[in-house]
C-alpha positions in Angstrom: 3.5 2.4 -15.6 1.5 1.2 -12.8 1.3 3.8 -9.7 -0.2 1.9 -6.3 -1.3 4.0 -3.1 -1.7 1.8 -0.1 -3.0 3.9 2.8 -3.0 2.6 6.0 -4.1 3.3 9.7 -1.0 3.1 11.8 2.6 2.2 11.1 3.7 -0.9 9.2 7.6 -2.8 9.6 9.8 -2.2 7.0 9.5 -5.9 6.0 5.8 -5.6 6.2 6.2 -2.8 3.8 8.4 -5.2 1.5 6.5 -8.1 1.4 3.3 -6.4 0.5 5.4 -4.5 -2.5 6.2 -7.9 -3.4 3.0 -9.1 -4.0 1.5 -6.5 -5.6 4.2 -5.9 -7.8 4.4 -10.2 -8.6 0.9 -9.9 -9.2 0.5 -6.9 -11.9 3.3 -8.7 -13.2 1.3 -11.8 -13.8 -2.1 -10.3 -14.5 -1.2 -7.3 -16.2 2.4 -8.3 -17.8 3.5 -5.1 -16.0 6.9 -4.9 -15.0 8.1 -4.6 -11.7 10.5 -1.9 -12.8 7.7 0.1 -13.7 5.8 -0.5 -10.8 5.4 2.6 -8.6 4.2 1.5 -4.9 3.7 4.4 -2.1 2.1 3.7 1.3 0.9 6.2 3.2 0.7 5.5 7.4 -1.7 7.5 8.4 -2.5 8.0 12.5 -6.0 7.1 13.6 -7.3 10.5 14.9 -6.8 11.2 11.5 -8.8 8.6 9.3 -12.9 7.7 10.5 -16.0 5.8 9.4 -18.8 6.8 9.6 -18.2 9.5 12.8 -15.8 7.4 14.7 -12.5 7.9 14.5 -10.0 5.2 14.7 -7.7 6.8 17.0 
């Protein structure tokens, strides 16, 4: 059972947020013979004063 964690700075569409489940989900699928079924895909939008490199912040 496959568990993904996309983190993010900012906010992504609903379709964005679709279309990148898609593809990782197609492509353990192919790589790994994973199912999608079992394919666990969370994304985490997080705001910019709270992720940095470095000592600069993105928000």
């Amino acid at each position: 059972m496959p568990y993904v964690n996309v983190k993010v700075v900012g906010k992504l569409s609903k379709e964005q947020k679709q279309n990148i489940s898609s593809d990782i989900s197609n492509s353990l699928l192919k790589h790994a013979g994973k199912p999608k079924d079992h394919t666990y895909i969370v994304f985490d939008e997080v705001s910019g004063e709270n992720w940095a490199k470095g000592d600069q912040l993105f928000g």
